[in-house]
MMTF fields as JSON, N, C-alpha, C and O atoms, coordinates in Angstrom:
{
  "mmtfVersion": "1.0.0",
  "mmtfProducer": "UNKNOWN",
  "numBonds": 479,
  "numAtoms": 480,
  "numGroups": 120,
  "numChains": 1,
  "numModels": 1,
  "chainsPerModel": [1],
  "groupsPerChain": [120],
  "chainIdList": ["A"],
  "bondAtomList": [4, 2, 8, 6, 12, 10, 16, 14, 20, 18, 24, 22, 28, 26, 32, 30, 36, 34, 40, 38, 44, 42, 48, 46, 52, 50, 56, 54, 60, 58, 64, 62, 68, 66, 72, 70, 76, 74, 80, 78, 84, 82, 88, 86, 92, 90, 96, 94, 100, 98, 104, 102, 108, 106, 112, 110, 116, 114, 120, 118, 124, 122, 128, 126, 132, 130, 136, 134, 140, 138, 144, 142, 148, 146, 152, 150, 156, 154, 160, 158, 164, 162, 168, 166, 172, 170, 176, 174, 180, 178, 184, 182, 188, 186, 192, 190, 196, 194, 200, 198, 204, 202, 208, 206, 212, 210, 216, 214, 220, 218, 224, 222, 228, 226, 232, 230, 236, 234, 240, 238, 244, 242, 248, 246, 252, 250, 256, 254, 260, 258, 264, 262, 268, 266, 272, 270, 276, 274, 280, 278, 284, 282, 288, 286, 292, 290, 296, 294, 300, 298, 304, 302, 308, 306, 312, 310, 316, 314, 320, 318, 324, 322, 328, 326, 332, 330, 336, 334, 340, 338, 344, 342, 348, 346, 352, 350, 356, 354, 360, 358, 364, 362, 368, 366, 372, 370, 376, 374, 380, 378, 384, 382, 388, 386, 392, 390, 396, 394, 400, 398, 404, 402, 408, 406, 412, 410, 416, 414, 420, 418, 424, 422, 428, 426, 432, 430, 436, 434, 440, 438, 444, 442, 448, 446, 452, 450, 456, 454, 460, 458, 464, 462, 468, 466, 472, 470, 476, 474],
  "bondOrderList": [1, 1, 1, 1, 1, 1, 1, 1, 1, 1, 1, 1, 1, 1, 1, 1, 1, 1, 1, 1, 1, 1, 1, 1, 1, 1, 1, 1, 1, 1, 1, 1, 1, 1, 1, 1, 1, 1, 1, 1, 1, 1, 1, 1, 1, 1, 1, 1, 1, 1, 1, 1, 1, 1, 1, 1, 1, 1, 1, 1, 1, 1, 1, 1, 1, 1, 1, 1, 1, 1, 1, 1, 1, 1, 1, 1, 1, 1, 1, 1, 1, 1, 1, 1, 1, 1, 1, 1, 1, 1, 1, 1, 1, 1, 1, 1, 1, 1, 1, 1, 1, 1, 1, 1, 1, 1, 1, 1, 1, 1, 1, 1, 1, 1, 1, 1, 1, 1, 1],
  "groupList": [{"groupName": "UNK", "atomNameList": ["N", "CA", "C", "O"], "elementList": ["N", "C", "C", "O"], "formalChargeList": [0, 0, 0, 0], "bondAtomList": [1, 0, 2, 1, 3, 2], "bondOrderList": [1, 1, 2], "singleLetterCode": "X", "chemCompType": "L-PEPTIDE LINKING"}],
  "groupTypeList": [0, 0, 0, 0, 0, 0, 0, 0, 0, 0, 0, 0, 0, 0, 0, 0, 0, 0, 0, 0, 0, 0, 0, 0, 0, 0, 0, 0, 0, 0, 0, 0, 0, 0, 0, 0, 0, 0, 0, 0, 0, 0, 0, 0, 0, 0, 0, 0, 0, 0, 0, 0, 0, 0, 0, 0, 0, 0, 0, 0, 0, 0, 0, 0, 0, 0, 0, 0, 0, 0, 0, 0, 0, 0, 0, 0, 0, 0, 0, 0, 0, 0, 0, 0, 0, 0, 0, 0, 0, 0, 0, 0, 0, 0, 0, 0, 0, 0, 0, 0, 0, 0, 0, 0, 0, 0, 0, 0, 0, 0, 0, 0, 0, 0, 0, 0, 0, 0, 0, 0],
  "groupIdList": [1, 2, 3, 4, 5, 6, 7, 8, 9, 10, 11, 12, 13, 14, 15, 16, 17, 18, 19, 20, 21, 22, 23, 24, 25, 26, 27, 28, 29, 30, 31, 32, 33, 34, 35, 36, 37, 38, 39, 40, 41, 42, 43, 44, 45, 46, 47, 48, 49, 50, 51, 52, 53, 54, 55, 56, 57, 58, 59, 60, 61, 62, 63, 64, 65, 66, 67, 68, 69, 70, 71, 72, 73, 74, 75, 76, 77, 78, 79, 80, 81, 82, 83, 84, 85, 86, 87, 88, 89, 90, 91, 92, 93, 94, 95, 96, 97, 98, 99, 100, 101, 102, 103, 104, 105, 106, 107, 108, 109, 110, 111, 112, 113, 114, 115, 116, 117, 118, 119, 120],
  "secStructList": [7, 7, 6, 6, 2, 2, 2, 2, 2, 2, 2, 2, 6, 6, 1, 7, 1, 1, 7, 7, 3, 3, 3, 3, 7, 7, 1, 1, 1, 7, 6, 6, 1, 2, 2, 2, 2, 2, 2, 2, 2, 2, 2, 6, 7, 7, 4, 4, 4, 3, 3, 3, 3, 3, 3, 3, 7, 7, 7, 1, 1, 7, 6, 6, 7, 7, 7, 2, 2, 2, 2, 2, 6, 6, 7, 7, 7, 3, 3, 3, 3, 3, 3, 3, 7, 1, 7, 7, 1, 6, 6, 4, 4, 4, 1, 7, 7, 7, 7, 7, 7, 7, 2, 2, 2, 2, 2, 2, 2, 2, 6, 6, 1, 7, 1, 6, 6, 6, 6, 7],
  "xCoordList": [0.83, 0.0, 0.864, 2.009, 0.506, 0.785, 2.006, 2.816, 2.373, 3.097, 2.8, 3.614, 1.416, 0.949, 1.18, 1.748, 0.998, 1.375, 2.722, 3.216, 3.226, 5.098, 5.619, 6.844, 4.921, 4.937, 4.524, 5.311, 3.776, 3.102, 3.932, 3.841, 4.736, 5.139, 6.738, 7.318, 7.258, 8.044, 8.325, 9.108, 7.299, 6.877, 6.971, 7.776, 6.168, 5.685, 7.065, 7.052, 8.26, 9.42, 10.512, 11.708, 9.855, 10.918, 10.508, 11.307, 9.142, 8.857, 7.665, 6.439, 8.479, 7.907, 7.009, 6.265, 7.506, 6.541, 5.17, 4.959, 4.046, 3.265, 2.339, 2.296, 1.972, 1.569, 0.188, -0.017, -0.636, -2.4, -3.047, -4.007, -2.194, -2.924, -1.806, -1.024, -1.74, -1.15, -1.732, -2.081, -1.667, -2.796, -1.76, -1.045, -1.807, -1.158, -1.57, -2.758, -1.498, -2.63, -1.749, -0.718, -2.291, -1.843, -0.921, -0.723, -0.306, 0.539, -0.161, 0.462, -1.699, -2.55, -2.724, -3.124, -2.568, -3.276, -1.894, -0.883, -2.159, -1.277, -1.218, -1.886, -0.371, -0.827, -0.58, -0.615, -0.329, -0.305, -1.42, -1.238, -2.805, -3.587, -4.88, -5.34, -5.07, -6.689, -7.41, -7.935, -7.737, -9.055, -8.913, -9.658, -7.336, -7.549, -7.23, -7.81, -6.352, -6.714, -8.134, -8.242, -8.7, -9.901, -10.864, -11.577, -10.698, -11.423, -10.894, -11.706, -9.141, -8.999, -9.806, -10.236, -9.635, -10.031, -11.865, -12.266, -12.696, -13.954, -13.914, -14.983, -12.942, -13.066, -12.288, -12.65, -11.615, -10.51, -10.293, -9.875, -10.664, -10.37, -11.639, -12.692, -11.594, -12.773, -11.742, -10.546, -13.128, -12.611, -11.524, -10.451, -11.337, -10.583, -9.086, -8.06, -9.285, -8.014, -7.206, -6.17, -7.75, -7.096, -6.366, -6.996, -5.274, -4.634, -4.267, -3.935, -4.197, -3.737, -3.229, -3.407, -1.778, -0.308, -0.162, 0.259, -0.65, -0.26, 0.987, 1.745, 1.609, 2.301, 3.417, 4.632, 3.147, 4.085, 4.512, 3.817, 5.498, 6.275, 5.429, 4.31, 5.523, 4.388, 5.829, 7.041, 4.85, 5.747, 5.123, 4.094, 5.719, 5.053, 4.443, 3.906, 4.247, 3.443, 2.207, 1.323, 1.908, 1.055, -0.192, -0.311, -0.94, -2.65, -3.182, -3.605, -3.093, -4.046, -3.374, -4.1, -2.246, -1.569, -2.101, -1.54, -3.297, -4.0, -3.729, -3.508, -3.796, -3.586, -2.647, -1.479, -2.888, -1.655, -0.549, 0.635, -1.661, -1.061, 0.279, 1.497, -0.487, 1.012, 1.988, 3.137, 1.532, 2.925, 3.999, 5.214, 2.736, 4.165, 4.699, 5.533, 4.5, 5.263, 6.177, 6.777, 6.238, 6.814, 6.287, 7.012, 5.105, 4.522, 4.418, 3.557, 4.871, 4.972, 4.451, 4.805, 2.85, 2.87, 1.465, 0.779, 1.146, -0.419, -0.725, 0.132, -1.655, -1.913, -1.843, -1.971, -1.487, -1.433, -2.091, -1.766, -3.273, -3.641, -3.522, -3.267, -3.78, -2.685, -3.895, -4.421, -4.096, -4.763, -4.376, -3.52, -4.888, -4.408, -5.696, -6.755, -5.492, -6.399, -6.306, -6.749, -5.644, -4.97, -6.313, -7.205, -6.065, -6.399, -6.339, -5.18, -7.111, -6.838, -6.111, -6.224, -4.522, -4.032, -4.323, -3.966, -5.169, -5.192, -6.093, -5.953, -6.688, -7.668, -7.15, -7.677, -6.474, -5.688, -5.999, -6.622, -5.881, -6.249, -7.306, -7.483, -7.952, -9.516, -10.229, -11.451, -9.142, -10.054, -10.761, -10.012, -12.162, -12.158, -11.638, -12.363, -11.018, -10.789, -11.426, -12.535, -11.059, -11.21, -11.719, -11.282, -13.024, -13.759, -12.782, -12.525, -12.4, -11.44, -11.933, -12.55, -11.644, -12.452, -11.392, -10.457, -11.853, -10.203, -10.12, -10.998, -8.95, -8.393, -8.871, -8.689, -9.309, -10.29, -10.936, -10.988, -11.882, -13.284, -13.436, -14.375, -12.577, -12.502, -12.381, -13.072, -11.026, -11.01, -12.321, -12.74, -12.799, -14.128, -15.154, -16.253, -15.341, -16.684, -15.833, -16.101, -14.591, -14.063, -14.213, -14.465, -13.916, -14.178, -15.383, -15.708, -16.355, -17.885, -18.541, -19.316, -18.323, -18.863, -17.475, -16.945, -16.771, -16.034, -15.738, -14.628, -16.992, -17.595, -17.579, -17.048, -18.201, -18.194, -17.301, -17.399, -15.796, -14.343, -13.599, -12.391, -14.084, -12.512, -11.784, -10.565, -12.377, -11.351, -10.932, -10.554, -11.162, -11.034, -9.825, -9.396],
  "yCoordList": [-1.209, 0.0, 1.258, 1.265, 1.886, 3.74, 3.753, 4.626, 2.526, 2.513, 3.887, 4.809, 3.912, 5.232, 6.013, 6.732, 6.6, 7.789, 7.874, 8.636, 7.314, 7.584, 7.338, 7.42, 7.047, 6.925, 8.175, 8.273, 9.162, 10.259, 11.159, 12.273, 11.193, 12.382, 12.622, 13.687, 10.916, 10.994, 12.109, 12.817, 11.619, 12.587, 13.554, 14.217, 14.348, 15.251, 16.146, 17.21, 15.821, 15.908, 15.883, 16.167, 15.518, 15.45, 16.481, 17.105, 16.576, 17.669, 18.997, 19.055, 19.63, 20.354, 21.867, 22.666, 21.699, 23.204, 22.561, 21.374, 23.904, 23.995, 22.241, 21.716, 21.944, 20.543, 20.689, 20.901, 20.546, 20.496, 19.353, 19.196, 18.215, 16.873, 16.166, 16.423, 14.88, 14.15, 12.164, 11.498, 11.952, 10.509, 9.448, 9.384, 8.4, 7.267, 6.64, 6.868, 5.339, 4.149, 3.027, 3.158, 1.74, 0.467, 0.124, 0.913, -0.937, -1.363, -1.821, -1.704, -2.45, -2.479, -1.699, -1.863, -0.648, 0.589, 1.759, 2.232, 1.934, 2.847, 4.668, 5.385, 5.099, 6.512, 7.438, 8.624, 7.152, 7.901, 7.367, 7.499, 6.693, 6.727, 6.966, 6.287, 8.425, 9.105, 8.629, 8.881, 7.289, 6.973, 6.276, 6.317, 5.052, 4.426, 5.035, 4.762, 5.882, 6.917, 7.407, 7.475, 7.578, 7.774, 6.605, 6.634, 5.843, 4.562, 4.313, 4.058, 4.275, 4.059, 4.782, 4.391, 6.276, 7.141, 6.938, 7.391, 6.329, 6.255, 4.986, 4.674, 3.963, 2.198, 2.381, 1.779, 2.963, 2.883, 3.594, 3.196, 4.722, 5.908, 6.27, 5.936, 6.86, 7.061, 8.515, 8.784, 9.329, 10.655, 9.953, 10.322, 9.598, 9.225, 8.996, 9.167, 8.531, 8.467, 10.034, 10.05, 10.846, 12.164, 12.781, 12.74, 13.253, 13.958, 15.495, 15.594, 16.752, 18.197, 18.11, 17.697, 18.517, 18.773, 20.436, 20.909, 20.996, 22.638, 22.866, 21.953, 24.201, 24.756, 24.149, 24.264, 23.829, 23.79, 24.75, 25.766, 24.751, 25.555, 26.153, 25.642, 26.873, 27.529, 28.124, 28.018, 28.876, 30.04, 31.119, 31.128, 32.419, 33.98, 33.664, 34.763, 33.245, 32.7, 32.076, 32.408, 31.305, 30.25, 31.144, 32.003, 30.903, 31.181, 31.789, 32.94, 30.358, 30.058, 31.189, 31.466, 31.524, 32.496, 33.977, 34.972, 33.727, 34.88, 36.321, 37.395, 36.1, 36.959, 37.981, 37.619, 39.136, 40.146, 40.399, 40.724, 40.053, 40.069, 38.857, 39.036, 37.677, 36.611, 36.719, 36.474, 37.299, 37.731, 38.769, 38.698, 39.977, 41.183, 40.776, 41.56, 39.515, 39.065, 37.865, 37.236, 37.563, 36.709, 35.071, 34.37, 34.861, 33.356, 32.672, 31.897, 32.399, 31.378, 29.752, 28.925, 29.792, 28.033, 28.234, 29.124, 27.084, 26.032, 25.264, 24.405, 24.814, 23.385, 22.47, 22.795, 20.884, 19.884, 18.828, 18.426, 18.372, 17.168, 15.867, 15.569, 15.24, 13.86, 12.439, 11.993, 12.013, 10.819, 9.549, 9.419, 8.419, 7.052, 6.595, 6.429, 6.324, 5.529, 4.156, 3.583, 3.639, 2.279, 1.033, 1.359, 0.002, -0.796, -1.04, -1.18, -1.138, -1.786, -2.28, -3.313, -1.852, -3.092, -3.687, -4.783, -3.879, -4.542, -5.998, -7.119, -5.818, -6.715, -7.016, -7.866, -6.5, -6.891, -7.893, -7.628, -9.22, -10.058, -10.25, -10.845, -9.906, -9.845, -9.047, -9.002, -8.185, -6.601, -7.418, -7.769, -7.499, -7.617, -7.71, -6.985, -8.073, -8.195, -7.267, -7.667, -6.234, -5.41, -6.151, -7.302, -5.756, -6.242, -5.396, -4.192, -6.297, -5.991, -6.926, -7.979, -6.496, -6.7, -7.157, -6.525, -8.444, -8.939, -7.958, -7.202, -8.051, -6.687, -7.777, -7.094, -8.973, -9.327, -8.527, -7.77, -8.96, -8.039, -6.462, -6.002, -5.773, -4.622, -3.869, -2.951, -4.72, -4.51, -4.506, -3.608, -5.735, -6.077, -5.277, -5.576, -4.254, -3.499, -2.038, -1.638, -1.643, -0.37, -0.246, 0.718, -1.801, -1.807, -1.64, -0.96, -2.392, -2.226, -0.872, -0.492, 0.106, 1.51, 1.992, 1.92, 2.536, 3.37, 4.862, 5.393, 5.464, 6.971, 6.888, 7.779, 5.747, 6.088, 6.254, 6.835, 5.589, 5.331, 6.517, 6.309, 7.827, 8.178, 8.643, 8.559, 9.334, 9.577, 8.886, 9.399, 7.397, 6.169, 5.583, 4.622],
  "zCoordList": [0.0, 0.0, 0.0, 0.452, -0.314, -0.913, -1.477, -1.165, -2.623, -4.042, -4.743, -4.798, -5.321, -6.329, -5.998, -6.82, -4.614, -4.116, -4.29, -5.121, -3.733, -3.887, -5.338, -5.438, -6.504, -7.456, -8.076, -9.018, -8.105, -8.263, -7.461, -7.977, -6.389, -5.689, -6.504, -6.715, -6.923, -7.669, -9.515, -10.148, -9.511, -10.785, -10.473, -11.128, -9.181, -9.145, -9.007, -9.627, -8.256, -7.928, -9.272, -9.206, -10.344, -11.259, -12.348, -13.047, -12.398, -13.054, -11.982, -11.891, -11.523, -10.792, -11.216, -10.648, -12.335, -12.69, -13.124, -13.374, -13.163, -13.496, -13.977, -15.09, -13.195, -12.835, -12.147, -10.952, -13.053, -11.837, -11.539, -10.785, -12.471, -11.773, -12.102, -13.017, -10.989, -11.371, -11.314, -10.339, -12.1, -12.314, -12.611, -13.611, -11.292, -11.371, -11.866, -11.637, -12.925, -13.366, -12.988, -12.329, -13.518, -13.652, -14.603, -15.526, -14.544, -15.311, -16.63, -17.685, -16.622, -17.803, -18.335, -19.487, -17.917, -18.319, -19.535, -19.015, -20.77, -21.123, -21.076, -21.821, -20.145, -19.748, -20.774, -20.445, -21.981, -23.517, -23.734, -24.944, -23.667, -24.417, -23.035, -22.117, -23.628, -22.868, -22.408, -21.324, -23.611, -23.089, -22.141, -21.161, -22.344, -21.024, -19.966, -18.915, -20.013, -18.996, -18.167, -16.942, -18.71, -18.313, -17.7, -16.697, -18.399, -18.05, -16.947, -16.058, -16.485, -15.396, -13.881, -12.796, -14.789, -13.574, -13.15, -12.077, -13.978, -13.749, -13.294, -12.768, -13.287, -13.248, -11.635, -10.623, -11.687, -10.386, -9.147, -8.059, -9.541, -8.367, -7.814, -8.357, -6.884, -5.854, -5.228, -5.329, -4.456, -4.288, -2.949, -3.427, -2.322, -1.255, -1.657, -0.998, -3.016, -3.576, -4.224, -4.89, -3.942, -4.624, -3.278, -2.221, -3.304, -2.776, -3.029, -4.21, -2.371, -2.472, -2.022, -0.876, -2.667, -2.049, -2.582, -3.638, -1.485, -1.512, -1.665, -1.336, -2.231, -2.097, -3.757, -3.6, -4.536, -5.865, -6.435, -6.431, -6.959, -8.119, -9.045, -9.01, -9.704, -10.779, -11.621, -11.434, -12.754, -13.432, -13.238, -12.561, -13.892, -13.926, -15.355, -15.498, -16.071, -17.157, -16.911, -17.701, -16.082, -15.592, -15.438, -14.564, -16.211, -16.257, -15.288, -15.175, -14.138, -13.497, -11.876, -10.922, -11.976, -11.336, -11.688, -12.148, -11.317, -11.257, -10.464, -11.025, -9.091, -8.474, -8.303, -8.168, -8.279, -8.652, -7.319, -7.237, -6.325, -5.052, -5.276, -5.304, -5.405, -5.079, -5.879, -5.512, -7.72, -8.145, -7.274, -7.087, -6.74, -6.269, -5.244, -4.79, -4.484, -3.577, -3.887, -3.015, -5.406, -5.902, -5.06, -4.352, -5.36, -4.63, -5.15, -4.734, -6.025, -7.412, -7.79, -8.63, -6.091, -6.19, -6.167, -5.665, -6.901, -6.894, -6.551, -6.759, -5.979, -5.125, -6.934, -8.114, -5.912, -7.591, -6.782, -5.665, -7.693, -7.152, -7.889, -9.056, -6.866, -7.211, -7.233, -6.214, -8.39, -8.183, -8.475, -9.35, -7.847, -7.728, -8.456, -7.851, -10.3, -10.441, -10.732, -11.727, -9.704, -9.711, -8.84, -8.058, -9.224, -8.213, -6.921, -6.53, -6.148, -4.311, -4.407, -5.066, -3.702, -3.446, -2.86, -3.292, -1.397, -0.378, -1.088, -0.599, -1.88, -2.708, -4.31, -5.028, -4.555, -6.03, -6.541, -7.569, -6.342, -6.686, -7.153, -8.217, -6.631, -6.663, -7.261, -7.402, -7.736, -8.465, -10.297, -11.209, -10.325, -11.832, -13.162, -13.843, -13.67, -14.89, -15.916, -16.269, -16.438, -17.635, -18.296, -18.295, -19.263, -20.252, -21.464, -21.468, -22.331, -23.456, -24.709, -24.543, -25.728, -27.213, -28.363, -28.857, -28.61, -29.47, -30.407, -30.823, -30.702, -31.816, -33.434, -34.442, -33.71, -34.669, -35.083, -36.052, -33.523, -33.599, -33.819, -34.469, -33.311, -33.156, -34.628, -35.067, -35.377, -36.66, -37.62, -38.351, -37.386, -38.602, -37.763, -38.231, -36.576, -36.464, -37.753, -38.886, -36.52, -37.342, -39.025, -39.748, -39.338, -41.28, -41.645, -42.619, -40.714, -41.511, -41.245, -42.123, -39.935, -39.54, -39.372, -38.263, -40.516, -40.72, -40.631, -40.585, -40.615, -40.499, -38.937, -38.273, -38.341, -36.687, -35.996, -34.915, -36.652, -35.856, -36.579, -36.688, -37.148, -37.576, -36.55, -36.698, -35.071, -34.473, -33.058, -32.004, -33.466, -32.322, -32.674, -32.036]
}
């Protein structure tokens, strides 16, 4: 237990600027592709799993560094939150199995409704 987290603080530590979320997944899971990204975060995470770690690095560029006050005092940080959309470990074993679609099948729907997949 609290792998992801120390996995995520790692990140968070290696790239410290301007960072507003940070999302751990599974080893099933590929974190270059969105959707499973996402799927993780609706399949996996629960609000209990998000963490605010106040006080990060920012830039004088950064958007969301609104306030004129914390620039003239040079305050340069944003809270970053941190999510674990990983599996229980404590139950791992046991966590469900992903419903996944042979890449056959997947092919012969994408060929026959072609207009529906162009940007899948």
């Amino acid at each position: 237990p609290g792998h992801a987290k120390h996995a995520a603080m790692a990140a968070l530590g290696f790239y410290p600027f301007d960072r507003r979320f940070v999302i751990v997944v599974d080893e099933d899971v590929d974190p270059t592709n969105l959707r499973e990204v996402l799927f993780a975060l609706g399949q996996r995470a629960t609000v209990d799993q998000i963490e605010v770690i106040k006080g990060n690095w920012t830039s004088k560029l950064d958007p969301l560094l609104a306030n004129p006050e914390l620039k003239r005092v040079k305050d340069l940080t944003l809270p970053t939150a941190i999510i674990m959309a990983c599996k229980p470990f404590n139950w791992i074993d046991q966590f469900p199995t992903p419903v996944t679609i042979a890449p056959e099948l997947e092919n012969r729907v994408k060929n026959k409704w072609p207009d529906m997949f162009k940007n899948a």
